[in-house]
PDB file of N, CA, C and O in Angstrom:
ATOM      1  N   UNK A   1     103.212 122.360  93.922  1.00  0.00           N
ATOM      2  CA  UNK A   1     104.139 121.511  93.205  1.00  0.00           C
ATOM      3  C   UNK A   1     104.612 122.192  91.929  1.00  0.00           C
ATOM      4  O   UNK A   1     105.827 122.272  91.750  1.00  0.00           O
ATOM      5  N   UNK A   2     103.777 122.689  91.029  1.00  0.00           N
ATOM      6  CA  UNK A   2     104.100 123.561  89.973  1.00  0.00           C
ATOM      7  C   UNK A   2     104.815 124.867  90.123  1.00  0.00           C
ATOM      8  O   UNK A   2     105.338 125.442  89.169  1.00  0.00           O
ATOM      9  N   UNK A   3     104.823 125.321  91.360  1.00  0.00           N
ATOM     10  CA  UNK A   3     105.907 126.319  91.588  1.00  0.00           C
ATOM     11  C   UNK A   3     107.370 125.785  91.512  1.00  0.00           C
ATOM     12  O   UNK A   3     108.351 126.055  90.819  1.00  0.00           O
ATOM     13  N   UNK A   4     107.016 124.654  92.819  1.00  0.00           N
ATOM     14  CA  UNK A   4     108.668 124.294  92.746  1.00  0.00           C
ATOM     15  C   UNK A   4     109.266 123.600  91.923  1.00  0.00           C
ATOM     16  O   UNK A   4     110.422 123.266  92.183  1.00  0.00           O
ATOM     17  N   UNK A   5     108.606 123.159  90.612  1.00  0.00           N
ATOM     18  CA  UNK A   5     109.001 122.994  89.726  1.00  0.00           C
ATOM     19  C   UNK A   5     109.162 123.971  89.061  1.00  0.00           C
ATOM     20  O   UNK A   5     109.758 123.463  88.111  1.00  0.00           O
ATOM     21  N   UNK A   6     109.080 125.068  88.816  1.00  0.00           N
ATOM     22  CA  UNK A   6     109.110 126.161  87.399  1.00  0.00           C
ATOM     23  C   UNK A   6     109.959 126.926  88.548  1.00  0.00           C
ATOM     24  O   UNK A   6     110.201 128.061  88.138  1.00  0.00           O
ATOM     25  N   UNK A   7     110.548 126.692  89.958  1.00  0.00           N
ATOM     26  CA  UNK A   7     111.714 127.493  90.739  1.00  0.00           C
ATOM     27  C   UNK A   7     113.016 126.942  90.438  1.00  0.00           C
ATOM     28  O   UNK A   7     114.051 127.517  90.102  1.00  0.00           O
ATOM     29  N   UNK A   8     112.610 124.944  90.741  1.00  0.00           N
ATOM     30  CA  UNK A   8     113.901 124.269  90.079  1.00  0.00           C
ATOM     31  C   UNK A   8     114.540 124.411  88.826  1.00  0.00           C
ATOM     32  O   UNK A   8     115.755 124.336  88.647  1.00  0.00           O
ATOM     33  N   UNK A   9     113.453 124.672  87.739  1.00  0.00           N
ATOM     34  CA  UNK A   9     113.877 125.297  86.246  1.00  0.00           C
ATOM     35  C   UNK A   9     114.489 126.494  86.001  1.00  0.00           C
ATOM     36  O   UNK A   9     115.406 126.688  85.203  1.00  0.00           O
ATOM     37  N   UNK A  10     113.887 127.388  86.798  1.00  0.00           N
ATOM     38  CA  UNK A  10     114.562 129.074  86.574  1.00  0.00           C
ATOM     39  C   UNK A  10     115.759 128.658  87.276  1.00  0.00           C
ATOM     40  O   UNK A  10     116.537 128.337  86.378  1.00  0.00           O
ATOM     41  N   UNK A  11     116.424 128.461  88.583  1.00  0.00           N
ATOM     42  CA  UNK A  11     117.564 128.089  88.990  1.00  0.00           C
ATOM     43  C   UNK A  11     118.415 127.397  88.072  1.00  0.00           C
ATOM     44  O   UNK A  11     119.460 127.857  87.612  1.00  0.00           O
ATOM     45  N   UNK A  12     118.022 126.493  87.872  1.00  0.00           N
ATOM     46  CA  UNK A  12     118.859 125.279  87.057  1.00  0.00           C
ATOM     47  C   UNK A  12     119.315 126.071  85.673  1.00  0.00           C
ATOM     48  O   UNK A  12     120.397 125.749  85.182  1.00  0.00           O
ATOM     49  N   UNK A  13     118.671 126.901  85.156  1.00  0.00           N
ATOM     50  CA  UNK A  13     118.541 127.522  83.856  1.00  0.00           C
ATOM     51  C   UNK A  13     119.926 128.601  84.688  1.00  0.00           C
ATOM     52  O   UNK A  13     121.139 128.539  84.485  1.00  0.00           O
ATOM     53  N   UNK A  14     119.273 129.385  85.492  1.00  0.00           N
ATOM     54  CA  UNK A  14     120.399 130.698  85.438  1.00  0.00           C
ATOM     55  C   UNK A  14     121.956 130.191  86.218  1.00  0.00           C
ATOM     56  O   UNK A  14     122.978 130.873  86.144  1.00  0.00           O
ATOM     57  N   UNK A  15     121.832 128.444  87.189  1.00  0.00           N
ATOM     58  CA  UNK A  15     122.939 128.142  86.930  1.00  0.00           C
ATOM     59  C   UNK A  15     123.871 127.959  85.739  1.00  0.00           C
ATOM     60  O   UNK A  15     124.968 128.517  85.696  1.00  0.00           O
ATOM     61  N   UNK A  16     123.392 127.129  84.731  1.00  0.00           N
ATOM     62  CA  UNK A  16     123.863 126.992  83.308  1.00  0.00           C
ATOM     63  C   UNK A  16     124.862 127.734  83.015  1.00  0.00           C
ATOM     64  O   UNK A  16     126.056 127.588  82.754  1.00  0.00           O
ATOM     65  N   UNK A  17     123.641 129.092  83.177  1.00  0.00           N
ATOM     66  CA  UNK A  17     123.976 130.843  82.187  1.00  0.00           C
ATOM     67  C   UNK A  17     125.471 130.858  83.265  1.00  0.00           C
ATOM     68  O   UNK A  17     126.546 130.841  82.665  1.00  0.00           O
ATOM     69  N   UNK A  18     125.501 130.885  84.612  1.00  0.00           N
ATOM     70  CA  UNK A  18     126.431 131.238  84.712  1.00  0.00           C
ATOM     71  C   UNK A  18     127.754 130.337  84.612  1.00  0.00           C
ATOM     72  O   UNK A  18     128.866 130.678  84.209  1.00  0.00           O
ATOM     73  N   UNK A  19     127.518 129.650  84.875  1.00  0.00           N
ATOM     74  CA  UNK A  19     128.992 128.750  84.472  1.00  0.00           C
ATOM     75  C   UNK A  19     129.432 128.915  83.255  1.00  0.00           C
ATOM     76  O   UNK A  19     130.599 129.190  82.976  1.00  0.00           O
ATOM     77  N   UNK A  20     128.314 128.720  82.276  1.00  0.00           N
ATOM     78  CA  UNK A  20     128.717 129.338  80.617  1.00  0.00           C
ATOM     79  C   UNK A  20     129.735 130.705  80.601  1.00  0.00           C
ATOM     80  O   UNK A  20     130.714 130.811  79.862  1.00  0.00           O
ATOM     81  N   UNK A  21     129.278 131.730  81.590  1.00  0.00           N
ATOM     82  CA  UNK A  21     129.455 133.209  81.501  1.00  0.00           C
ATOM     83  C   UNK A  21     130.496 132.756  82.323  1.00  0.00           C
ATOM     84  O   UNK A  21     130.794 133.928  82.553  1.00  0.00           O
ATOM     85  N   UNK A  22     131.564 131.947  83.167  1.00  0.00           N
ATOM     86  CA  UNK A  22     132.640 132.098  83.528  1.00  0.00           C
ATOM     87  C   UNK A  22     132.162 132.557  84.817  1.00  0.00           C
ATOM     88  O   UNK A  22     133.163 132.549  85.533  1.00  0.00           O
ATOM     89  N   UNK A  23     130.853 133.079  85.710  1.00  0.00           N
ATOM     90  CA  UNK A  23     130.761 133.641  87.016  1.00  0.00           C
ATOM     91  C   UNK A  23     131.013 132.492  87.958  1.00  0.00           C
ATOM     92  O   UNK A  23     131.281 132.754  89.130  1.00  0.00           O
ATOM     93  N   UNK A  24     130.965 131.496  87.633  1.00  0.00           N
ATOM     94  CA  UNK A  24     130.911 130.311  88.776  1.00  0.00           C
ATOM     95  C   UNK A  24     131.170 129.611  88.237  1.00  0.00           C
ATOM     96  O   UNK A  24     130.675 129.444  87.122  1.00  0.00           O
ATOM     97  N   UNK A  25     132.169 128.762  88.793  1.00  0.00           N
ATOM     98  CA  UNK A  25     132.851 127.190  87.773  1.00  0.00           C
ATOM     99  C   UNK A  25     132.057 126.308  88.315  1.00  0.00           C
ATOM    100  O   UNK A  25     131.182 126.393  89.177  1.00  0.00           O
ATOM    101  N   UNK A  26     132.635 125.134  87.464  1.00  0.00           N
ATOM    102  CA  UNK A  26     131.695 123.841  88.068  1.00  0.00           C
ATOM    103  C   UNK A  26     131.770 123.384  89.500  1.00  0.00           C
ATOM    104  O   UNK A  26     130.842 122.887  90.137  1.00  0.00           O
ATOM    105  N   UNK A  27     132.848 123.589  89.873  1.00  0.00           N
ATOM    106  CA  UNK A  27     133.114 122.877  91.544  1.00  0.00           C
ATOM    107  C   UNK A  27     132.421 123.590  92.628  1.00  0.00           C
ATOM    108  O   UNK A  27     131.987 122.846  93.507  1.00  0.00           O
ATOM    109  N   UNK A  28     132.190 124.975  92.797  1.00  0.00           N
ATOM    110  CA  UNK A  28     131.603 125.458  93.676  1.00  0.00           C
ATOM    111  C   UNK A  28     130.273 125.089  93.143  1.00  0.00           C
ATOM    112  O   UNK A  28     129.598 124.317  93.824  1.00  0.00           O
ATOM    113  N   UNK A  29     129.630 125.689  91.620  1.00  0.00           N
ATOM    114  CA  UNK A  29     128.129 125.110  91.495  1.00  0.00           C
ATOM    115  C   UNK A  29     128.252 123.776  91.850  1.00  0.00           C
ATOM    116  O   UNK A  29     127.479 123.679  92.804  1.00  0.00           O
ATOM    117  N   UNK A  30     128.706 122.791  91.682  1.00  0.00           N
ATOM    118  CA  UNK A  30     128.354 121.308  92.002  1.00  0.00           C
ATOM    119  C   UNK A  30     127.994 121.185  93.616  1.00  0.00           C
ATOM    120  O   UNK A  30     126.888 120.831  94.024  1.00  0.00           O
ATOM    121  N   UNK A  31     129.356 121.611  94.648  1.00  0.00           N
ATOM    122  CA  UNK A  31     128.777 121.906  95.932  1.00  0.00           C
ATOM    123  C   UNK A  31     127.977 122.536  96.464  1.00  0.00           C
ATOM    124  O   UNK A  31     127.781 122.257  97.646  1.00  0.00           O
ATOM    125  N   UNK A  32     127.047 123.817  95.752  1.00  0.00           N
ATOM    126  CA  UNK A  32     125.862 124.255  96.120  1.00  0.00           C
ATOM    127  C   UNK A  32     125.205 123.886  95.894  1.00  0.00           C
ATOM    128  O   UNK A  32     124.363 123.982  96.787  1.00  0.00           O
ATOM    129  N   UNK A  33     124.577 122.914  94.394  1.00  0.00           N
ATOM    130  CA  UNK A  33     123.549 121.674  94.442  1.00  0.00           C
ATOM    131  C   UNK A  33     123.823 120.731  95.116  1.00  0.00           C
ATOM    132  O   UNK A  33     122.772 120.131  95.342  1.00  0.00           O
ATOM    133  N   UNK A  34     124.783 120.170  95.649  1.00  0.00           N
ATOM    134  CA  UNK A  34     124.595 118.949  96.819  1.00  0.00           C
ATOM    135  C   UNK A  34     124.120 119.439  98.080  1.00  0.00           C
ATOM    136  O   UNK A  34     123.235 118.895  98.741  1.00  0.00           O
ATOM    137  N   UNK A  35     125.036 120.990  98.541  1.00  0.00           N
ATOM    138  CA  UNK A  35     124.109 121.320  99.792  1.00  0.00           C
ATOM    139  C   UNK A  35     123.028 121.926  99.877  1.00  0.00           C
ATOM    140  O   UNK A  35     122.773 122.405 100.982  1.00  0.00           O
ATOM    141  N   UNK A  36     121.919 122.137  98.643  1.00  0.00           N
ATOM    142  CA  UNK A  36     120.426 122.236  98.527  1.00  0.00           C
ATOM    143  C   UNK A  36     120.018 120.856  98.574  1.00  0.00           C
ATOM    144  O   UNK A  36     119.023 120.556  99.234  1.00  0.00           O
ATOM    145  N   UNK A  37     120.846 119.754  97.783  1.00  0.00           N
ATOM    146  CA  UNK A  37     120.211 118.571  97.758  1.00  0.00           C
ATOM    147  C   UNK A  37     120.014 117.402  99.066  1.00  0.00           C
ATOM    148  O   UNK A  37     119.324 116.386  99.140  1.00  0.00           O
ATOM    149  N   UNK A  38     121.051 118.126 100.128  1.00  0.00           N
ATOM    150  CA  UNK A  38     121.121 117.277 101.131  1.00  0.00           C
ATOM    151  C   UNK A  38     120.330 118.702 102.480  1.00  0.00           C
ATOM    152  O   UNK A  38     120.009 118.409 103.632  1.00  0.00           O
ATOM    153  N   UNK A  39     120.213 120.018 101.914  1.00  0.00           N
ATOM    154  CA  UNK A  39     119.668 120.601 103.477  1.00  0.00           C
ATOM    155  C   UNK A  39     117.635 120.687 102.845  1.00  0.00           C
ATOM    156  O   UNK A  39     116.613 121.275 103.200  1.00  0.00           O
ATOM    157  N   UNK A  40     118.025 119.752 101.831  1.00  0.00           N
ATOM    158  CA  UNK A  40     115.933 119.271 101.545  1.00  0.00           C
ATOM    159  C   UNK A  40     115.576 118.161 102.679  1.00  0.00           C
ATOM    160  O   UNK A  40     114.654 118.007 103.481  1.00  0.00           O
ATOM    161  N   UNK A  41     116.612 117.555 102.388  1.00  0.00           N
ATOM    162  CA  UNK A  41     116.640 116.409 103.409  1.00  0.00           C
ATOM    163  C   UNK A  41     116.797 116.342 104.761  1.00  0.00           C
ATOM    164  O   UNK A  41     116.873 115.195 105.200  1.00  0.00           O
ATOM    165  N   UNK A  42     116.890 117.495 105.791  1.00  0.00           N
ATOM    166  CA  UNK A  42     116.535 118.108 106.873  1.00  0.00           C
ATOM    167  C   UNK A  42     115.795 119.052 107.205  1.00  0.00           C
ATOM    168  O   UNK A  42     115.598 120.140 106.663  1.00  0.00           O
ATOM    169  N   UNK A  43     115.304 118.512 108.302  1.00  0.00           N
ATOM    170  CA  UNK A  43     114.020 119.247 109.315  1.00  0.00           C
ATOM    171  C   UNK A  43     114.003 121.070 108.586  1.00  0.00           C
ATOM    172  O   UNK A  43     113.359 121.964 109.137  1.00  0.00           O
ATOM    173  N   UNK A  44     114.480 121.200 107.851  1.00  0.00           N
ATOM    174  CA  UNK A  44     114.599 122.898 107.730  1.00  0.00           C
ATOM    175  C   UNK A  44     113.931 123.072 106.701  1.00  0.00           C
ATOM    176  O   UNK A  44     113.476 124.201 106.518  1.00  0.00           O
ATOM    177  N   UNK A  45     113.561 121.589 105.320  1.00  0.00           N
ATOM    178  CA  UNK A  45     112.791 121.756 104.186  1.00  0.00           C
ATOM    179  C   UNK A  45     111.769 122.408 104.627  1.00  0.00           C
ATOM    180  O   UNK A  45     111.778 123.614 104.379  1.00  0.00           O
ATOM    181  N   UNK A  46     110.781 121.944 105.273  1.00  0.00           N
ATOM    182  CA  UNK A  46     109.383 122.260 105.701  1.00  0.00           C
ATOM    183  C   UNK A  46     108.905 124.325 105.710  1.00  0.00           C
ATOM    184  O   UNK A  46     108.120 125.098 105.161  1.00  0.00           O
ATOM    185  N   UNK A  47     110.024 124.335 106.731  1.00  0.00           N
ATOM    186  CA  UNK A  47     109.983 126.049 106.743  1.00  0.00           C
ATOM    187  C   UNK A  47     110.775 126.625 105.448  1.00  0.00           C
ATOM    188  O   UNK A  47     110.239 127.693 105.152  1.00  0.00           O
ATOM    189  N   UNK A  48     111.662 126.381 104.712  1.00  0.00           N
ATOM    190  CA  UNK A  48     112.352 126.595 103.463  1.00  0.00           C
ATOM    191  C   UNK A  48     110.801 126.639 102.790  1.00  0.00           C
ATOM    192  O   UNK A  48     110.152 127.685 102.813  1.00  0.00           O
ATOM    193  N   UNK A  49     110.329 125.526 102.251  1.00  0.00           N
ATOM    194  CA  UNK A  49     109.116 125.308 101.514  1.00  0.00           C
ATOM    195  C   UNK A  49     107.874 126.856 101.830  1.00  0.00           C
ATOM    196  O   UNK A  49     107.670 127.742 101.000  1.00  0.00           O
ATOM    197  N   UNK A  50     107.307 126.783 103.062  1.00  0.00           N
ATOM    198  CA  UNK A  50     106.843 127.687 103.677  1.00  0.00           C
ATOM    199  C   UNK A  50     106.972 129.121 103.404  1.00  0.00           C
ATOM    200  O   UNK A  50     106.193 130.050 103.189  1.00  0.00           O
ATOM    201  N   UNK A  51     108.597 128.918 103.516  1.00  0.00           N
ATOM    202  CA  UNK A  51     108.728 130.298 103.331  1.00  0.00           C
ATOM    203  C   UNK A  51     108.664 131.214 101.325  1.00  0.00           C
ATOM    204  O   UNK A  51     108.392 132.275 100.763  1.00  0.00           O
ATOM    205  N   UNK A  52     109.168 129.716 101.040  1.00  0.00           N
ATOM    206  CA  UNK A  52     109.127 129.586  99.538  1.00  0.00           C
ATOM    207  C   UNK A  52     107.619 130.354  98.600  1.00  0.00           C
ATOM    208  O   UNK A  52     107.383 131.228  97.765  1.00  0.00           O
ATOM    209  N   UNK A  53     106.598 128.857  99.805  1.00  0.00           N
ATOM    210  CA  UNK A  53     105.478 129.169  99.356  1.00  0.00           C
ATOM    211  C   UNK A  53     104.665 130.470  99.550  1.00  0.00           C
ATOM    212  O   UNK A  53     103.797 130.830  98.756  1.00  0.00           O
ATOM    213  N   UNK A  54     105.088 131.294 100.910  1.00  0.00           N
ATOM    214  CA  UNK A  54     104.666 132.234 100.924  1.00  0.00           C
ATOM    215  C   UNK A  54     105.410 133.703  99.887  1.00  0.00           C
ATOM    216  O   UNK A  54     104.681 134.486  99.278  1.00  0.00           O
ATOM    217  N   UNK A  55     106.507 133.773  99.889  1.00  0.00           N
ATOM    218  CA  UNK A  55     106.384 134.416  98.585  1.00  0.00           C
ATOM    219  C   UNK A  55     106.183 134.364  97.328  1.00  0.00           C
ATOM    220  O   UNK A  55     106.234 135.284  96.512  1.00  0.00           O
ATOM    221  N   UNK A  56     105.911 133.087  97.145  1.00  0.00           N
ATOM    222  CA  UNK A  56     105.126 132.790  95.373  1.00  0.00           C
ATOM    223  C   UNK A  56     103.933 133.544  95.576  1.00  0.00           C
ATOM    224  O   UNK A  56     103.694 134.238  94.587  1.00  0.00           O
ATOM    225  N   UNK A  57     102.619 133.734  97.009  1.00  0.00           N
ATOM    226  CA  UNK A  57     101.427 133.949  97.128  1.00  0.00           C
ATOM    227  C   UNK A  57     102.045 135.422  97.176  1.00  0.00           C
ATOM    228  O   UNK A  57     101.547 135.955  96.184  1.00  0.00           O
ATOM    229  N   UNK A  58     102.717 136.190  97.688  1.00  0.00           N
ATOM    230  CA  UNK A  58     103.034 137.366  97.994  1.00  0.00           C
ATOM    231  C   UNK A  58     103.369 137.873  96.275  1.00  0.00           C
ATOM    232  O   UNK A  58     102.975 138.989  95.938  1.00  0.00           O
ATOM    233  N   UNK A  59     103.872 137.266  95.577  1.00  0.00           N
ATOM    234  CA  UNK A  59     104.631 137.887  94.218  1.00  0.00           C
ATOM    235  C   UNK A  59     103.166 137.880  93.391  1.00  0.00           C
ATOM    236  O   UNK A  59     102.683 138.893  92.885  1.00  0.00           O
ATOM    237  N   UNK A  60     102.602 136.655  93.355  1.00  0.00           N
ATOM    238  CA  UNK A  60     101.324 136.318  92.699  1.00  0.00           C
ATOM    239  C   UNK A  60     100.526 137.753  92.911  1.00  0.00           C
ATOM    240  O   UNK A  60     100.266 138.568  92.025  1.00  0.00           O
ATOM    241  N   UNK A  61     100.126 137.869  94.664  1.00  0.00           N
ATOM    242  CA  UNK A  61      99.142 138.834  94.288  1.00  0.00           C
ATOM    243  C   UNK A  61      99.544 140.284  94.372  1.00  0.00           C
ATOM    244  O   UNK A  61      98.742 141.034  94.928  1.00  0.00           O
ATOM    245  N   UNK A  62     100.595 140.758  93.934  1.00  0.00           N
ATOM    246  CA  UNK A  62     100.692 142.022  93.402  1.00  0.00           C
ATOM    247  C   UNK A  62     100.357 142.855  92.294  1.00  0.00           C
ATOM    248  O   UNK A  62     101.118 142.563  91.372  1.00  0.00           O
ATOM    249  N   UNK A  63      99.534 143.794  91.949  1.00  0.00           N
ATOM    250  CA  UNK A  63      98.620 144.012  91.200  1.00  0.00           C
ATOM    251  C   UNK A  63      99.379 145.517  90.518  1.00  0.00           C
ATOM    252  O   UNK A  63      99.428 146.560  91.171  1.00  0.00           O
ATOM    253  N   UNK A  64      99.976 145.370  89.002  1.00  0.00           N
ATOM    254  CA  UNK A  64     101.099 146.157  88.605  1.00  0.00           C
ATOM    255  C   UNK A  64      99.824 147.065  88.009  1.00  0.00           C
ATOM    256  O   UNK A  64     100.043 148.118  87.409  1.00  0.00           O
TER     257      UNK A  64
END
């Protein structure tokens, strides 16, 4: 749960940055948060999540 919270924050954060920076206006960002917000809500979250979760464990244990 604390991942995908501190994933929703870094996203949400470097959306901001870019709309600020002119890379992406509001209308396309607005339609890419509705279609994250509505493809959570199909059968595909589960493996999304999965796959999510397995590279948080993959990034975690790399040893610099």
């Amino acid at each position: 749960m604390a991942i995908s919270l501190s994933v929703v924050v870094l996203l949400a954060i470097v959306l901001v940055v870019m709309i600020r920076s002119g890379s992406i206006k509001a209308g396309p960002a607005i339609v890419a948060a509705l279609f994250g917000f509505f493809l959570a809500s199909t059968g595909m979250a589960p493996v999304i999540q999965n796959f999510m979760d397995s590279l948080a464990r993959t990034i975690s244990g790399i040893n610099f």
